[in-house]
LOVO-648953 format. One record per residue (C-alpha): x negated, y negated, z; residue number from 0; residue in three letters. Coordinates in pm, whole numbers, plus 32768, in hexadecimal, padded with zeros to 4 digits. Layout:
BEGIN
X=X | Y=Y | Z=Z | nr=NUM | rest=ALA $
...
END
This chain:
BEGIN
X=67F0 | Y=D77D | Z=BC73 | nr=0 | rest=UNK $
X=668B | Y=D6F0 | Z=BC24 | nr=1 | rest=UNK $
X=65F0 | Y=D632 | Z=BCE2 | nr=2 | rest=UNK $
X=64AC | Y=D553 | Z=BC5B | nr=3 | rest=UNK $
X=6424 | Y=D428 | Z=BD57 | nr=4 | rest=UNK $
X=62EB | Y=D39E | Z=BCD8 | nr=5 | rest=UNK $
X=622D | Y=D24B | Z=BD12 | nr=6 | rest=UNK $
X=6187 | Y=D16A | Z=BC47 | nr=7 | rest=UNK $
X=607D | Y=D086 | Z=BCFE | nr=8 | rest=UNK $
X=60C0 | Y=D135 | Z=BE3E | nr=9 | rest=UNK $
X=60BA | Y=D290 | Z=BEE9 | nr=10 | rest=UNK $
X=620B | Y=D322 | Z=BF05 | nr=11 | rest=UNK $
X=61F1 | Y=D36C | Z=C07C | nr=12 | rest=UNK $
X=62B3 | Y=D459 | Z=C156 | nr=13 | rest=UNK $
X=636A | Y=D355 | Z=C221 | nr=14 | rest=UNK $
X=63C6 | Y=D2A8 | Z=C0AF | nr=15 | rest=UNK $
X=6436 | Y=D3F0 | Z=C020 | nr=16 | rest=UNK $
X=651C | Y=D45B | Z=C168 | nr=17 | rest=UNK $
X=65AB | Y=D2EC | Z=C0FE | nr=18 | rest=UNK $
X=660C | Y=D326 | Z=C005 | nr=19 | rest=UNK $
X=6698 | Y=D46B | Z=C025 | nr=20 | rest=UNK $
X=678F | Y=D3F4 | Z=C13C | nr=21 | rest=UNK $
X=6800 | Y=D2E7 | Z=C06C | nr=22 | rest=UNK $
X=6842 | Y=D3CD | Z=BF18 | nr=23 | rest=UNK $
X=68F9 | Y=D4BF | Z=BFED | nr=24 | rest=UNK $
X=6A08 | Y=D3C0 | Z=C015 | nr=25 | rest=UNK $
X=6A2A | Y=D35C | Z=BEBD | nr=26 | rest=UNK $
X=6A32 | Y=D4F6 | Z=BE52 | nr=27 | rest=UNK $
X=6B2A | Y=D52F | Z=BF5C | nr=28 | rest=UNK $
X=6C17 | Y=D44C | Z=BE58 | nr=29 | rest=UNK $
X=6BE1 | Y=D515 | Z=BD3A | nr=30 | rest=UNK $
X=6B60 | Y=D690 | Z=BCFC | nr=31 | rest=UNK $
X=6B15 | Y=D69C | Z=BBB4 | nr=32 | rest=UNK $
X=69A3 | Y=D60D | Z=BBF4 | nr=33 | rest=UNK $
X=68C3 | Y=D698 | Z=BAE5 | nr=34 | rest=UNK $
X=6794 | Y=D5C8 | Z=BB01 | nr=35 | rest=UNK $
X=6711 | Y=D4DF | Z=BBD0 | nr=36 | rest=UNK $
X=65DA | Y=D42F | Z=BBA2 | nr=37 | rest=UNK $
X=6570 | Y=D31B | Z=BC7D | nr=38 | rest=UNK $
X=6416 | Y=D219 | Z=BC40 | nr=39 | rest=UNK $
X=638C | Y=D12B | Z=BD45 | nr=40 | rest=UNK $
X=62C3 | Y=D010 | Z=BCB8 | nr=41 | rest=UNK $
X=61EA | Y=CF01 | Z=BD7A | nr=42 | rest=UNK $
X=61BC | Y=CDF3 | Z=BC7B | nr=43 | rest=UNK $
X=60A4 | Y=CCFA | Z=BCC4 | nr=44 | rest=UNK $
X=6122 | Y=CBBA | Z=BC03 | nr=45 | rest=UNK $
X=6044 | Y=CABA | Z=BCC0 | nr=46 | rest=UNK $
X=5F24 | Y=CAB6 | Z=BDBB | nr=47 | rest=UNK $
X=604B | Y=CA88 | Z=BED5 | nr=48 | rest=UNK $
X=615B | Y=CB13 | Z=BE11 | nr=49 | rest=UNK $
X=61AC | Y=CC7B | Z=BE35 | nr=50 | rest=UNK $
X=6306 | Y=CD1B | Z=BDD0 | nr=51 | rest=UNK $
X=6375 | Y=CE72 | Z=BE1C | nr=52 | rest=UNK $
X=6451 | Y=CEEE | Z=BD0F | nr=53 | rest=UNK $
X=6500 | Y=D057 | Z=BD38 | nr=54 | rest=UNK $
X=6591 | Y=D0B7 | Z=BC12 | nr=55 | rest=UNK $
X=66C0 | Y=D22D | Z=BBF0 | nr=56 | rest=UNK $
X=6728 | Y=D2BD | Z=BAEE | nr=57 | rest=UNK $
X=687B | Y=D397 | Z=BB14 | nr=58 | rest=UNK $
X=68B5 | Y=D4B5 | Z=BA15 | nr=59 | rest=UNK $
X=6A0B | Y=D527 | Z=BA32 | nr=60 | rest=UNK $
X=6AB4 | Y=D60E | Z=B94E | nr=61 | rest=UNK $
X=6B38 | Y=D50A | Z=B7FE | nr=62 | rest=UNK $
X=6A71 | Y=D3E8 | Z=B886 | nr=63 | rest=UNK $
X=690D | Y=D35F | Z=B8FD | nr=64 | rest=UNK $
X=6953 | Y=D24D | Z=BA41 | nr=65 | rest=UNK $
X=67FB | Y=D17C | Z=BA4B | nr=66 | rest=UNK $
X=67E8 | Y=D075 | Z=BB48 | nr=67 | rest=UNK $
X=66BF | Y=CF8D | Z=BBB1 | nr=68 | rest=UNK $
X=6692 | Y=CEA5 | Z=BCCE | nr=69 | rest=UNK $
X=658C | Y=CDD6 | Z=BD54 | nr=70 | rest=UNK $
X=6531 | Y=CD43 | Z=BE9D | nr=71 | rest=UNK $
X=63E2 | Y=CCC1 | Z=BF52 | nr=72 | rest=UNK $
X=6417 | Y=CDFA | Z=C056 | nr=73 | rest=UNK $
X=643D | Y=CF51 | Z=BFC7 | nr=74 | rest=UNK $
X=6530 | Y=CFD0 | Z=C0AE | nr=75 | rest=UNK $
X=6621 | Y=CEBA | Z=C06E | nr=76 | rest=UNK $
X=65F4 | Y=CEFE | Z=BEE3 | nr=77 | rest=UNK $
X=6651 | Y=D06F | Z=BF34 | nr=78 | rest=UNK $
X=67AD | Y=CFD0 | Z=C008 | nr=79 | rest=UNK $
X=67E0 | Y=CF01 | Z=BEE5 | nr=80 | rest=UNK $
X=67C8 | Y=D00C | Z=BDEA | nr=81 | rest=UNK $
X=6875 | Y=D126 | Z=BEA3 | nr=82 | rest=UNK $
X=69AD | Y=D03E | Z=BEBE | nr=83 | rest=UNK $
X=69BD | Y=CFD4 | Z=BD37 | nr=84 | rest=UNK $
X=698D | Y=D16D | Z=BCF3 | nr=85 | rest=UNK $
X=6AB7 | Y=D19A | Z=BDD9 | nr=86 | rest=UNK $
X=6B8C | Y=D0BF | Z=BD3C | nr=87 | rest=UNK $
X=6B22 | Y=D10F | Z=BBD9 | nr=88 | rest=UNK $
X=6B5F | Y=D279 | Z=BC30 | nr=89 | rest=UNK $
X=6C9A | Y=D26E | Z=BCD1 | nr=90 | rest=UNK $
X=6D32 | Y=D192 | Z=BB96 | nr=91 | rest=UNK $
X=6CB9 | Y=D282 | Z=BAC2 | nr=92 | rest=UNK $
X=6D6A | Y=D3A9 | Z=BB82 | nr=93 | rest=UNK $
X=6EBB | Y=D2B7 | Z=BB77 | nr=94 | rest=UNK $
X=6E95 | Y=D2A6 | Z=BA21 | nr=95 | rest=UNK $
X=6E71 | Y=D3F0 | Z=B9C8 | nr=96 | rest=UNK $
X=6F68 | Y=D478 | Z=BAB5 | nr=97 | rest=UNK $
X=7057 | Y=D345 | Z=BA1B | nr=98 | rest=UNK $
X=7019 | Y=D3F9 | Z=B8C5 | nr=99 | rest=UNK $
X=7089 | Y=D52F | Z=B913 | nr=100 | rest=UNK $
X=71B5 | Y=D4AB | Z=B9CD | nr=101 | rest=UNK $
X=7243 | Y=D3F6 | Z=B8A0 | nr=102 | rest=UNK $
X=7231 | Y=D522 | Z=B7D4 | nr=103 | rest=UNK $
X=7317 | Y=D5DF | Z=B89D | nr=104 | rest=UNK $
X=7407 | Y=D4F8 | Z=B8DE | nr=105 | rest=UNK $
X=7434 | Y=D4E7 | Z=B759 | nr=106 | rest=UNK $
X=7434 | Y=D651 | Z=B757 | nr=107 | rest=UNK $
X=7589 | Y=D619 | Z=B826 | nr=108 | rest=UNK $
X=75FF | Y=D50E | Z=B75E | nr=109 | rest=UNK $
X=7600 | Y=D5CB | Z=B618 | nr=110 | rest=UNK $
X=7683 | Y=D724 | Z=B6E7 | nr=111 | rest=UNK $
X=77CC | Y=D64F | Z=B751 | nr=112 | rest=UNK $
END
């Protein structure tokens, strides 16, 4: 699996990059078939006061790219936020593929009988 983290606006820190290794790890643990994973922090300055932390994953997986985006005024929320949308993006895409195959064999026993 590859592995990108970068940031945009702000220095992808140690602490940051631990972060969000701990939180990936569950959402891999779901599903094995992880080809690519790239993952962008952003700290957009809208106004003088205004500043929004955006992190931003996208999910290759073998048949599909998962690309999920979240946005929150601290960083490490963002990261929560987007870590649980991945999960449940990922895990209805393993149902779904594991519901494909499972119709095809039970019409393979249909037409057998």
């Amino acid at each position: 699996m590859n592995l990108t983290i970068s940031g945009h606006h702000l220095e992808v820190t140690p602490a940051l990059r631990e972060y969000v290794l701990t939180k990936l790890d569950r959402v891999t643990r779901h599903f094995d078939q992880v080809v690519d994973v790239t993952v962008l922090l952003t700290v957009e300055k809208l106004k003088e006061k205004e500043r929004r932390q955006k992190a931003e994953v996208t999910l290759r997986v073998k048949g599909r790219d998962i690309f999920v985006e979240q946005s929150h005024e601290d960083l490490y929320a963002a990261i929560d936020q987007l870590m649980d949308k991945l999960d449940r993006q990922v895990v209805r895409h393993k149902e779904c593929s594991q519901d494909h195959h499972h119709a095809t064999a039970k019409r393979l026993d249909a037409n057998a009988g």
